[in-house]
Backbone bond lengths (Angstrom), bond angles and torsions (degrees), N, CA, C in turn:
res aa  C-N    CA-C-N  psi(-1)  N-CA   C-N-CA  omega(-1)  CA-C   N-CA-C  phi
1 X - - - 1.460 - - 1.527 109.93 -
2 X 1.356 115.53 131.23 1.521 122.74 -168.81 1.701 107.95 -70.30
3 X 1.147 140.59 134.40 1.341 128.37 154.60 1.275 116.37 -155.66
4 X 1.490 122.01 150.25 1.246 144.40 161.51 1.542 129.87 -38.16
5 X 1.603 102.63 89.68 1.779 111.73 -156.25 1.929 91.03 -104.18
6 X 1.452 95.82 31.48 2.012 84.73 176.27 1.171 134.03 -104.43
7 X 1.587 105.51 101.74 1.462 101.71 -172.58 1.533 141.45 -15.70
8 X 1.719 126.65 103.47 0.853 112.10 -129.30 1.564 112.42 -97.66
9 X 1.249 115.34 -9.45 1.346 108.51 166.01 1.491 124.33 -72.89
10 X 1.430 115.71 -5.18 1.370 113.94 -178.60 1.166 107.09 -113.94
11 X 1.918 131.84 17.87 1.352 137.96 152.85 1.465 109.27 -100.76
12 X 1.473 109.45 -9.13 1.374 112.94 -174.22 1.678 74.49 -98.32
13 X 0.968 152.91 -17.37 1.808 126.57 -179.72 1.347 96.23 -87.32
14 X 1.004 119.27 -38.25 1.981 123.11 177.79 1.170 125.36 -36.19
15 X 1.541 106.84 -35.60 1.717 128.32 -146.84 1.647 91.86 -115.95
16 X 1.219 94.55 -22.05 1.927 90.34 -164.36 1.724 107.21 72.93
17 X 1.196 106.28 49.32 1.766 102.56 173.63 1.157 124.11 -142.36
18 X 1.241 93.16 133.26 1.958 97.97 -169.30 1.548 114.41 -60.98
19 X 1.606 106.75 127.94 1.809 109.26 179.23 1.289 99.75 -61.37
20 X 1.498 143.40 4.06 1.183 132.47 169.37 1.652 121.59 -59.07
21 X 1.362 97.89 -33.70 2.234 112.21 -173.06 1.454 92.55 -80.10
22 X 1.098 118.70 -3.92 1.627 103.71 -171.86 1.699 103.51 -118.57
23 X 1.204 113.21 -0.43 1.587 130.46 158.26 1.731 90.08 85.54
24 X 0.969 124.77 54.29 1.626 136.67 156.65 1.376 112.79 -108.78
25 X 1.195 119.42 114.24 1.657 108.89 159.56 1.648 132.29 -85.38
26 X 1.487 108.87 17.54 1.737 106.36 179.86 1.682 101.50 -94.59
27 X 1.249 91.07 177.15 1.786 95.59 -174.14 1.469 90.08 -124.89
28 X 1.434 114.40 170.33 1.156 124.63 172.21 1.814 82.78 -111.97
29 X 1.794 91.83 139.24 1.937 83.19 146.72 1.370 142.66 -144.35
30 X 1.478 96.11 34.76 1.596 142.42 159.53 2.282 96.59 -57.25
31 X 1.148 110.25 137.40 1.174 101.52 166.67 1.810 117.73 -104.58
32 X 1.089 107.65 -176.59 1.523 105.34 173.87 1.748 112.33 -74.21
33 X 1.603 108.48 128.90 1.556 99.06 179.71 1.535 110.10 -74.43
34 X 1.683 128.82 10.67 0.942 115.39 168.99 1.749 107.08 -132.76
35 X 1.273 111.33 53.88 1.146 136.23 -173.46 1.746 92.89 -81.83
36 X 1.059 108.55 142.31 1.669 121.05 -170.94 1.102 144.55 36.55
37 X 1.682 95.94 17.10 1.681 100.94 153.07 1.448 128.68 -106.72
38 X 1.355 93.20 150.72 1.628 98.18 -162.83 1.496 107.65 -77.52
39 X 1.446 90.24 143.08 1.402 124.92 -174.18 1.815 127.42 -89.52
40 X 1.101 121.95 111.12 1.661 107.44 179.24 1.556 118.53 -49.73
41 X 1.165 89.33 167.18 1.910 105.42 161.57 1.373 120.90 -36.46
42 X 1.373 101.47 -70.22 1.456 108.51 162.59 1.386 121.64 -76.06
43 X 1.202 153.06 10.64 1.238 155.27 148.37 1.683 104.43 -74.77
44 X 1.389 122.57 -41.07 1.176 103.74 176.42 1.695 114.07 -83.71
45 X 1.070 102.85 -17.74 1.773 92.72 177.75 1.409 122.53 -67.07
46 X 1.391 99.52 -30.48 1.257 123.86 -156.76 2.037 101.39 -83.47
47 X 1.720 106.97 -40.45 1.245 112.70 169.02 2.181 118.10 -64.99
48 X 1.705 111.77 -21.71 1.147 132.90 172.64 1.592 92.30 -63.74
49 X 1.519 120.46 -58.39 1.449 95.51 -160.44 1.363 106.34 -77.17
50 X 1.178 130.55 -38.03 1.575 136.04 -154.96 2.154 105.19 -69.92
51 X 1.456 92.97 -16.60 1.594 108.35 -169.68 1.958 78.94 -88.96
52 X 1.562 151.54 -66.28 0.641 165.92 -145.14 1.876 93.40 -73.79
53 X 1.276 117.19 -53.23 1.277 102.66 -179.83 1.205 115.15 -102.51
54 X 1.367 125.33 13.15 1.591 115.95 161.11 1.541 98.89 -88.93
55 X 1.706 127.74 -47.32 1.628 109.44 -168.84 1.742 101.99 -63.21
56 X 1.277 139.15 -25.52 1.227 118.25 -176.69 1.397 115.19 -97.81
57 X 1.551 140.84 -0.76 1.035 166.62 110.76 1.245 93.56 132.11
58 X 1.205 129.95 71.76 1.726 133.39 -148.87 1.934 93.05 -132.63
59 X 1.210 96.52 138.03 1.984 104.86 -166.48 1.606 87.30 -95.31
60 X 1.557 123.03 170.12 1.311 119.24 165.58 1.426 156.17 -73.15
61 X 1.568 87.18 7.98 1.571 95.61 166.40 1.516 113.03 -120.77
62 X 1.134 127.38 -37.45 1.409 116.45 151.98 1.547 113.83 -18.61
63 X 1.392 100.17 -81.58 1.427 113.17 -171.99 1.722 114.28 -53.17
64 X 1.063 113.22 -36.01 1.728 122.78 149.69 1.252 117.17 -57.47
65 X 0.905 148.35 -16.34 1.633 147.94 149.47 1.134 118.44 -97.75
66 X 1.845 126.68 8.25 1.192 130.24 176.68 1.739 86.38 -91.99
67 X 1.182 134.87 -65.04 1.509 144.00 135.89 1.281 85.79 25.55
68 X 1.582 114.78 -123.13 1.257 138.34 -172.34 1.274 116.37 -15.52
69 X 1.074 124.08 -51.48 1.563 129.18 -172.90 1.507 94.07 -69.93
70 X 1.407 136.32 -58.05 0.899 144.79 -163.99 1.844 105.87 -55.22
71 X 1.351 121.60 -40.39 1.537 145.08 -177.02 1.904 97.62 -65.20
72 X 1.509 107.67 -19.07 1.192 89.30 -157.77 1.509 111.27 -120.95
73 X 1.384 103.16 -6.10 1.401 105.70 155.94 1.513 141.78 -69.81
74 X 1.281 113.59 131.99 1.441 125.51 -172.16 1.778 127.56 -27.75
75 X 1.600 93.50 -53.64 1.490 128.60 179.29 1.534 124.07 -83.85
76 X 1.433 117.08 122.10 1.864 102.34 163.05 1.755 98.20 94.36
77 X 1.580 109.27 172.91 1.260 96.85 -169.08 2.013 90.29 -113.58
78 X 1.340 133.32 -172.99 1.389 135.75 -115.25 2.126 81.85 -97.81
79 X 1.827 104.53 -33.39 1.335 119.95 -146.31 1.441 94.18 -98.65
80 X 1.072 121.17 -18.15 1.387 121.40 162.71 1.056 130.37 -82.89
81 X 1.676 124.74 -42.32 1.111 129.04 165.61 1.724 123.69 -52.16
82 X 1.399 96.26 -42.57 1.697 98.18 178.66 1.045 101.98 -69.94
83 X 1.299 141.94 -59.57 1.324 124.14 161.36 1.550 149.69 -15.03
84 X 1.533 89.65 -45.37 1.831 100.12 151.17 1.120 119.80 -82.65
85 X 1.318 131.10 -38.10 1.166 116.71 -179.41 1.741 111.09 -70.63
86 X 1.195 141.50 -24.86 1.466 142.62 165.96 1.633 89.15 -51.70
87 X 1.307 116.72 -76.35 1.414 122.17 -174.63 1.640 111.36 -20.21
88 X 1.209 109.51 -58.40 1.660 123.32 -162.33 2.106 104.00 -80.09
89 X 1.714 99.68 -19.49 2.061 79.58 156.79 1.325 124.27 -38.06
90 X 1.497 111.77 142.99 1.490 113.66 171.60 1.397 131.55 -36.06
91 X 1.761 75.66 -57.17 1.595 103.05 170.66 1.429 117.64 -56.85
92 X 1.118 152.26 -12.39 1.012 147.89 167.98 1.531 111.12 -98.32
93 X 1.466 108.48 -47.35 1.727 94.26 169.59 1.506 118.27 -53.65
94 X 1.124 112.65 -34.75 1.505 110.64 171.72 1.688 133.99 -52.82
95 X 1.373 96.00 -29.27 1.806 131.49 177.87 1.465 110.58 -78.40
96 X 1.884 108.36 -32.24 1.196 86.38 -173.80 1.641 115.61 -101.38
97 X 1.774 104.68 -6.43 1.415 115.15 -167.06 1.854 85.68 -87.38
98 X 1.032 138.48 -12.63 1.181 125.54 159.18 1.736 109.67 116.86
99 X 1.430 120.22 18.44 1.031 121.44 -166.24 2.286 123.49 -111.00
100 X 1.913 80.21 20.50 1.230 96.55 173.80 1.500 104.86 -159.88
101 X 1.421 115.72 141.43 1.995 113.19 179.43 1.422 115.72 -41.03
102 X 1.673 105.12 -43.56 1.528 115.54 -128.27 1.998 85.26 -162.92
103 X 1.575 109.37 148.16 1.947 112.24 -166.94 1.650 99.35 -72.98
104 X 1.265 102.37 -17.05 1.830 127.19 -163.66 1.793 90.38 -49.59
105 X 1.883 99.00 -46.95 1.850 111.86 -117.00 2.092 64.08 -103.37
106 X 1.404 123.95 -38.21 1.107 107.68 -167.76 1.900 119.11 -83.99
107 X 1.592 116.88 -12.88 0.994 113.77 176.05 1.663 113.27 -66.20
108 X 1.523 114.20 -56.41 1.705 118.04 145.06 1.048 114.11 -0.60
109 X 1.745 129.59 -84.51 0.920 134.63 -157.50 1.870 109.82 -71.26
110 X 1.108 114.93 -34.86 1.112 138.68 159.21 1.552 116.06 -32.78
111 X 1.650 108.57 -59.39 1.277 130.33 171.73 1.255 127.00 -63.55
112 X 1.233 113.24 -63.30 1.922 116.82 148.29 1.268 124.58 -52.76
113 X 1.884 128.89 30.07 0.969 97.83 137.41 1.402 101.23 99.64
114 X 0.953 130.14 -42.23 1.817 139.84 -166.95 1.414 103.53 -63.76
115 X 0.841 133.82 -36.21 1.856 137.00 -175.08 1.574 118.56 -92.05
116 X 1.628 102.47 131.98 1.316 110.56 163.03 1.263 126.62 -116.88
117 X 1.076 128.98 152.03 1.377 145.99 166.37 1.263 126.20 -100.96
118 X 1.397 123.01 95.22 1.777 125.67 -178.91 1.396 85.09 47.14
119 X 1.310 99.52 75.63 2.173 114.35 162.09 1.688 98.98 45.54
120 X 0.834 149.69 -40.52 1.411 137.36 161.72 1.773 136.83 -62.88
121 X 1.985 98.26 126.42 1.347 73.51 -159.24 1.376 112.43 -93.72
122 X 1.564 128.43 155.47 1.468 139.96 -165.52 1.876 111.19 -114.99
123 X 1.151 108.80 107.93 1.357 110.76 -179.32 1.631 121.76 -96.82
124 X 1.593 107.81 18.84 1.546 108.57 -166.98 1.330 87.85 -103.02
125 X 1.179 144.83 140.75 1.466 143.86 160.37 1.512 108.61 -93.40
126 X 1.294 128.34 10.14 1.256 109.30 161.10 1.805 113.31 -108.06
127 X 1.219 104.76 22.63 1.881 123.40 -165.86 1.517 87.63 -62.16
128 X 0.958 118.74 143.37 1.727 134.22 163.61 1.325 110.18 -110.16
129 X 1.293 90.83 122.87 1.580 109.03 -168.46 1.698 90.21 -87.79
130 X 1.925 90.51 179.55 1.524 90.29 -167.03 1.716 98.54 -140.91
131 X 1.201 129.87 158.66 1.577 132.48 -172.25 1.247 90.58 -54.23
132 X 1.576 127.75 145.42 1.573 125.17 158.30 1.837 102.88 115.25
133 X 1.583 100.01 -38.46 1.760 111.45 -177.39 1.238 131.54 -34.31
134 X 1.184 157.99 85.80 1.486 152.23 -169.20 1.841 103.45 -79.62
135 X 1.169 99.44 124.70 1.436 115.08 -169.38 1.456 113.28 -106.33
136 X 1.397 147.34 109.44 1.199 122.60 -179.36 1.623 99.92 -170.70
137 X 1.912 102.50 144.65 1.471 128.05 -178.76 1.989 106.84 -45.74
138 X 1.360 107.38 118.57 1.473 104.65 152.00 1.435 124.67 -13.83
139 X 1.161 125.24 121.38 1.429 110.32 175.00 1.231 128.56 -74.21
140 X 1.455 117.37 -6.18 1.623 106.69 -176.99 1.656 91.58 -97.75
141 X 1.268 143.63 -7.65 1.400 147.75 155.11 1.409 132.14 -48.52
142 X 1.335 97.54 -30.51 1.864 132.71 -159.64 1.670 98.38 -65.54
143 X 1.061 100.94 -36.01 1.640 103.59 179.61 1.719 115.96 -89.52
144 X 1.210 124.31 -3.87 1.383 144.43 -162.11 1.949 90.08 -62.74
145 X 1.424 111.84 139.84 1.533 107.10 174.59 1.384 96.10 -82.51
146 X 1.257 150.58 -37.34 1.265 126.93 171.77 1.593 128.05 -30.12
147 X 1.199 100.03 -49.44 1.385 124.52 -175.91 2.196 100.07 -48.95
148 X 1.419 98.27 -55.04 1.101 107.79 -165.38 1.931 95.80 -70.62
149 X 1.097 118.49 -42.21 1.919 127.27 179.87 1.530 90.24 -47.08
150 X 1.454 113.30 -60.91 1.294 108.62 -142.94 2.112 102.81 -70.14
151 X 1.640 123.09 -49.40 0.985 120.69 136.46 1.822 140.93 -8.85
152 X 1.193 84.75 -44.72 1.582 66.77 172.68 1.633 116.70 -114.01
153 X 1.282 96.18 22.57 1.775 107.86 166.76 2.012 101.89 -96.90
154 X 1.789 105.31 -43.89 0.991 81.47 -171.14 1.832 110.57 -119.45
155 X 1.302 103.99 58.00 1.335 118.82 173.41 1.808 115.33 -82.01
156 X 1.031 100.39 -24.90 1.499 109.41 -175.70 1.665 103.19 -86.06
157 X 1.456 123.23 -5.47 1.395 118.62 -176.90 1.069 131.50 -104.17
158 X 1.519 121.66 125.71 1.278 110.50 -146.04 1.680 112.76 -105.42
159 X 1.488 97.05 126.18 1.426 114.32 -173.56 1.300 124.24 -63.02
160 X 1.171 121.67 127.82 1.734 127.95 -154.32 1.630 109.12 -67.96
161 X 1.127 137.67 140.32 1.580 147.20 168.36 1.737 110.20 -20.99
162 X 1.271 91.62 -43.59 1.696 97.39 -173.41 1.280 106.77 -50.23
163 X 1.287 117.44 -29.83 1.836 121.59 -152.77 1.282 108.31 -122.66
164 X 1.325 103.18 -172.28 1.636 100.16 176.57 1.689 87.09 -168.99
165 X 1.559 87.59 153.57 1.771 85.89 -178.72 1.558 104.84 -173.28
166 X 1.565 104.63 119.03 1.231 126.50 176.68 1.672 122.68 -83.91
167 X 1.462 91.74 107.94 2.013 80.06 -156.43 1.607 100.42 -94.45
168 X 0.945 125.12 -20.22 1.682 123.25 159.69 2.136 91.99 -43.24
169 X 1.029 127.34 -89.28 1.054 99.57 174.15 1.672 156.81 -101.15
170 X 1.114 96.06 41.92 1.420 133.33 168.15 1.684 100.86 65.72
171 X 1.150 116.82 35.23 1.150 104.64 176.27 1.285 121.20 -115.73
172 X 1.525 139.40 -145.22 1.371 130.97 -179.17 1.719 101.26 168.03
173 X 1.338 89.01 158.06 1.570 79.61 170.27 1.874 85.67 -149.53
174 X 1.837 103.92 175.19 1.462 126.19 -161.07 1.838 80.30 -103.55
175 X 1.226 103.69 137.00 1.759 120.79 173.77 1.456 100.23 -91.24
176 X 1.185 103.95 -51.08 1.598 97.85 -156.58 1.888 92.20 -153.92
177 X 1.279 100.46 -164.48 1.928 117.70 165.63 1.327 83.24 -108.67
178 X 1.459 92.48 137.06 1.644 135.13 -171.22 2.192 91.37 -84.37
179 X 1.557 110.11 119.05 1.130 107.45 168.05 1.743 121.06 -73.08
180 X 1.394 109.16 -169.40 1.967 94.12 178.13 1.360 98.07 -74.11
181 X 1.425 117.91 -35.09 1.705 114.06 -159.92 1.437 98.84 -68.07
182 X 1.226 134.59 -22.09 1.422 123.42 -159.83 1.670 99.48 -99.41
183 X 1.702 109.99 5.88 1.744 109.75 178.21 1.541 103.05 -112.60
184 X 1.472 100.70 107.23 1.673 118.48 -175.15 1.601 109.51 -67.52
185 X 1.381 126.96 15.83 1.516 116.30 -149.51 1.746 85.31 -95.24
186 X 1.112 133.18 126.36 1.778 143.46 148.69 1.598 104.23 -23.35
187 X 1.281 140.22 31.61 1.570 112.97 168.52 1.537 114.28 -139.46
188 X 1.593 102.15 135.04 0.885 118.50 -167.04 1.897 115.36 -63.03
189 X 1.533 132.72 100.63 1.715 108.36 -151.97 1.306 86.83 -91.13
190 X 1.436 123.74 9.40 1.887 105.63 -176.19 1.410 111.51 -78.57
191 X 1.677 114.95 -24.64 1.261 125.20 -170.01 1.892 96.98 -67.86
192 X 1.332 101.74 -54.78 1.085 106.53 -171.02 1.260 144.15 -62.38
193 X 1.493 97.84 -23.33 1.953 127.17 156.78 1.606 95.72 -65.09
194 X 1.461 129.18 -49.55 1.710 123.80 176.82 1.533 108.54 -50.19
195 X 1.357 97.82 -54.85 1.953 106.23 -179.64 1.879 101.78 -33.76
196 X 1.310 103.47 -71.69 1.622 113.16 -170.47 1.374 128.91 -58.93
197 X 1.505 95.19 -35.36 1.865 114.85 166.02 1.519 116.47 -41.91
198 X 1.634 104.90 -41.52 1.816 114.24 -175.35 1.566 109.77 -50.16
C-alpha cells in the first residue's frame, strides 16, 4: 500500500501550513528556504492541491476520483463539493469527533478493524459516511488505554456542528453534510478545480 513517509513538519514549512489542521501541536521554527519567492500560476495551484492532499492524507488518484465524483454531482459548485466529500472520509470523521490525535493515527485505527458504522464494521478509511450514520469504537476495544491517551489529548477539541460525539462512549453520529463554511481546512479548492480544468 502506497503512502506518504514525508517528514511532516518540513512539508508543513513547504506548504506554508500550520501542523495545527493536521492535529499536531509542535511548530517548526526553521523557515521555508524558498520563503519569498514568487511563485507562478501553476505553482500556486499546484501548492493548493498538494496542501489539500497532504491535510487529508489522500495519494493522487484517490483524490483524482474524489475530483470526478465531485464534477458529477447535481448540486454546489465542483471545489466545494470535493471538499465535502474529503471532509465526509471515515477517517476524517473519526479525527474530527475526537477519536484519534492526528488522520495518520485514525486511518490505523480504521484499519484494525476497531470502527463501526450503523453496527457494522467498516475497514476502508476512505468510506464516506452519510447524514443519519452512527459511528462508534468496537466494544471489546472501548476499554483499550489508548483510547483513554488519545482522549485526553483531544478532549479540548472542539467538534464541528455537523457531528456530534459522545466520548464517554466513544461513539458519534453524522447530523447532516458538512457545508464549505463549516470546513476550517486553509485551501483554496477554486485554484484547484483551475489546476484540473487545464
Amino acid at each position: 500500500m502506497a503512502r506518504d513517509m514525508s517528514p511532516v513538519l518540513k512539508r508543513c514549512r513547504s506548504l506554508g501550513l500550520d501542523p495545527v489542521y493536521l492535529g499536531i501541536d509542535k511548530k517548526s521554527n526553521r523557515t521555508s528556504a524558498r520563503a519569498g519567492k514568487k511563485i507562478s500560476e501553476y505553482g500556486t495551484q499546484l501548492k493548493e492541491k498538494q496542501k489539500a492532499k497532504f491535510i487529508y492524507g489522500v495519494l493522487e488518484k484517490p483524490f483524482r476520483n474524489n475530483f470526478e465524483k465531485a464534477q458529477k454531482l447535481k448540486y454546489g459548485t465542483t471545489g466545494e463539493n470535493m471538499m465535502i466529500l474529503l471532509e465526509l472520509r471515515l477517517d476524517n470523521v473519526l479525527f474530527r469527533m475526537g477519536y484519534g490525535r492526528t488522520r495518520k493515527e485514525t486511518r490505523q485505527i480504521v484499519g484494525h478493524r476497531h470502527v463501526l458504522v450503523n453496527g457494522k464494521c467498516v475497514q476502508i478509511p476512505s468510506y464516506i459516511v452519510k447524514a443519519g450514520d452512527v459511528i462508534e469504537i468496537k466494544e471489546k476495544y472501548k476499554s483499550l488505554q489508548r483510547y483513554k491517551d488519545i482522549l485526553e489529548v483531544t478532549d479540548s477539541r472542539m467538534v464541528p456542528a455537523w457531528l456530534e460525539a459522545n466520548h464517554e462512549a466513544l461513539s458519534g453520529e453524522v447530523k447532516e453534510i458538512p457545508t464549505r463554511d463549516q470546513i476550517d481546512v486553509p485551501v483554496n479548492e477554486v485554484l484547484i478545480v483551475e489546476l484540473y480544468s487545464k
